[in-house]
C-alpha positions in Angstrom: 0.0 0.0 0.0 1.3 3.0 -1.0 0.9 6.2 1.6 -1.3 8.7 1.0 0.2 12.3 1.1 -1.6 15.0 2.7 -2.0 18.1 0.5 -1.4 21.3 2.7 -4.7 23.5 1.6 -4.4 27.6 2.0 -7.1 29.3 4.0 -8.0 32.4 3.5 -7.4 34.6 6.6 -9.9 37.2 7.6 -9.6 40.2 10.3 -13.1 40.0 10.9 -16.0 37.3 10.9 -17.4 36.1 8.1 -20.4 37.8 6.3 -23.6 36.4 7.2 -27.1 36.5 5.2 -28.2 39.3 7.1 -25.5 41.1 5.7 -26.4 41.0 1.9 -29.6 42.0 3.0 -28.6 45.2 4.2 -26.1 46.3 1.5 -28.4 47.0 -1.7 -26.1 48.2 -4.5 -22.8 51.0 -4.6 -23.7 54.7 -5.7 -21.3 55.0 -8.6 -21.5 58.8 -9.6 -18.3 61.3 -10.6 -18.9 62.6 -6.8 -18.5 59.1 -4.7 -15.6 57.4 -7.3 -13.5 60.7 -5.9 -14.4 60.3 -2.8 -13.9 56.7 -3.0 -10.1 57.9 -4.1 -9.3 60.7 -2.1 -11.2 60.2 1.5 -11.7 57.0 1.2 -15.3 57.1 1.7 -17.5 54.5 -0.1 -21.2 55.4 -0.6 -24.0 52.7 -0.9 -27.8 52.6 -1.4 -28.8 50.4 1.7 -32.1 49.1 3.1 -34.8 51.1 4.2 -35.0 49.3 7.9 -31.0 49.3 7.9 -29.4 51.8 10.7 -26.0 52.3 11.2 -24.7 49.8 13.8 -26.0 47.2 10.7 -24.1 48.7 8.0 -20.7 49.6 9.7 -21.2 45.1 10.4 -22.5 44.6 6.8 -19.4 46.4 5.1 -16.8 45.1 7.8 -17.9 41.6 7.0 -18.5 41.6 3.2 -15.6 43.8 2.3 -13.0 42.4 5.6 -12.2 46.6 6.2 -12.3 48.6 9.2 -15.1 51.2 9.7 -14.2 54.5 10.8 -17.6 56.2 10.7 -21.2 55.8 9.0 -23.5 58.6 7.8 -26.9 57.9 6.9 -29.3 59.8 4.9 -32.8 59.1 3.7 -33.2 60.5 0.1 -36.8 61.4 -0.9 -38.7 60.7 -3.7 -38.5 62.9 -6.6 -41.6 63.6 -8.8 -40.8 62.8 -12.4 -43.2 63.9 -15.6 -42.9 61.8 -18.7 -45.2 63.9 -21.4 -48.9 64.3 -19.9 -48.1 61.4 -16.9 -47.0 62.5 -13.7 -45.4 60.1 -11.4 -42.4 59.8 -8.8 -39.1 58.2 -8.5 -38.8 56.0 -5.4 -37.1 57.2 -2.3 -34.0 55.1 -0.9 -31.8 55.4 2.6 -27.9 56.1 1.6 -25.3 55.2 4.0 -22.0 57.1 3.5 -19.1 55.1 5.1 -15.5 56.2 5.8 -12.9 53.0 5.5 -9.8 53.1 8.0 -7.0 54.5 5.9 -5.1 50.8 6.6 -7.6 49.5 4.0 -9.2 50.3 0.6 -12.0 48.9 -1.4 -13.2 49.5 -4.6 -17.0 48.8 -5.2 -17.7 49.9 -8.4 -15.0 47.7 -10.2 -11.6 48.9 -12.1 -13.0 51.6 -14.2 -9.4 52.2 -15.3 
């Protein structure tokens, strides 16, 4: 019989705990505008349309676990709808909570992809 060789396997280490279900629930989608990519750059602050129920304490966990960053600070701002007029109809643009989050300046992230 020959002996079997054990295969040494490389896992991943994270800072923080891994994301749970709850935390793709609270994270919607990134605000990608010319404003937030500078910010992004410069401050290091990431902006992201988040859930309407989400408060802070759930996003500063959300974006530590998903992205493995630190949080400095969140700001959160509920942006109202906007009426819209399309010809004779009349209607409004849904509202949506924003969360403005600063990263420690240790880490970086980059949610809207390499737009290099």
């Amino acid at each position: 019989m020959a002996a079997k060789k054990k295969v040494a396997t490389k896992v991943e280490e994270r800072k923080y705990a891994a994301p749970a279900i709850e935390s793709f629930d609270v994270i919607i989608a990134p605000i990608v505008t010319e404003k937030t990519m500078k910010q992004q750059q410069e401050e290091n602050i990431v902006t992201l349309k988040v859930a309407k129920n989400a408060n802070r304490a759930q996003v500063k966990l959300a974006v530590e676990q998903i992205f493995n960053v630190k949080v400095d600070r969140v700001n959160i701002v509920n942006v109202l709808p906007k009426a819209k007029r399309v010809g004779r109809y009349e209607g409004k643009v849904s509202g949506y909570k924003k969360a403005i989050v600063k990263i420690n300046a240790a880490d970086k992230i980059n949610v809207a992809g390499d737009a290099e």
